[in-house]
C-alpha positions as CSV (number, residue, x, y, z in Angstrom):
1,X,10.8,79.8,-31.1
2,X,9.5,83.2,-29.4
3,X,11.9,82.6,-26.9
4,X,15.0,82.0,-28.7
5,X,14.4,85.4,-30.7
6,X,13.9,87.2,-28.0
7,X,17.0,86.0,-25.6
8,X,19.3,87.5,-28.9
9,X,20.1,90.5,-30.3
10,X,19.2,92.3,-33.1
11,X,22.4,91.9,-34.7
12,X,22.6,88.1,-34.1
13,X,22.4,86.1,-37.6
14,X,23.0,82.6,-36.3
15,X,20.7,80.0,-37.0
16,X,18.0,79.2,-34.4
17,X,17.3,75.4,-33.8
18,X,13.6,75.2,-34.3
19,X,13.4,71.3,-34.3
20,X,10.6,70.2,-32.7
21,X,8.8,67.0,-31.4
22,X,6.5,67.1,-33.5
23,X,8.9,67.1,-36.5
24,X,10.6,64.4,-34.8
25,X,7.4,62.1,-34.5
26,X,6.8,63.0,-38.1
27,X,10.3,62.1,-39.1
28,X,9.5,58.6,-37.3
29,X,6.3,58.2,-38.6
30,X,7.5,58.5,-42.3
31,X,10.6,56.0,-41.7
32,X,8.2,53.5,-40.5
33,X,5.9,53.8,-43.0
34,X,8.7,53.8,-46.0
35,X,9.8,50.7,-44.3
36,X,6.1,49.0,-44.6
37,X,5.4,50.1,-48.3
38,X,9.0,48.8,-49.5
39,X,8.7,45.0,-47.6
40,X,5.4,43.7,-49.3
41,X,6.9,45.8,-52.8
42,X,10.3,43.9,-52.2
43,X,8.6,40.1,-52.4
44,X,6.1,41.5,-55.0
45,X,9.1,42.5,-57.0
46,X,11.0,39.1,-56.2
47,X,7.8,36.8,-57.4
48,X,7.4,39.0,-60.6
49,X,11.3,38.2,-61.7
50,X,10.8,34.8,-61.0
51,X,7.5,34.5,-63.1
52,X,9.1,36.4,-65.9
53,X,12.6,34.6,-66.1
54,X,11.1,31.1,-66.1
55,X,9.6,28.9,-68.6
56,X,7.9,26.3,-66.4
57,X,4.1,26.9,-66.3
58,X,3.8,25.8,-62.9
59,X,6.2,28.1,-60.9
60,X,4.8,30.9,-63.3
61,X,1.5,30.1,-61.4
62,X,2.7,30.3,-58.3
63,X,4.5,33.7,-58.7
């Protein structure tokens, strides 16, 4: 980021593209680990609709 300041001028407002690896391994990392938290939480969430919109004991149990 030093360098890109100091190859403009003073008087130069444009914005200066800091994006980094780093941000771009964090940016993965999150992704990923959304993707692994909302998997097991989508069957969880399936199993506990089925439980609760049936009657029969046994698939109840299951769920």
């Amino acid at each position: 980021m030093t360098r890109a300041f100091a190859a403009r001028s003073a008087a130069d407002m444009t914005p200066v593209n800091v994006a980094s690896g780093a941000q771009k391994k964090q940016s993965e990392f999150t992704t990923a680990a959304a993707h692994e938290f909302r998997t097991p939480l989508a069957g969880l969430r399936i199993q506990v609709q089925i439980a609760a919109n049936t009657t029969d004991a046994a698939i109840r149990t299951r769920a």
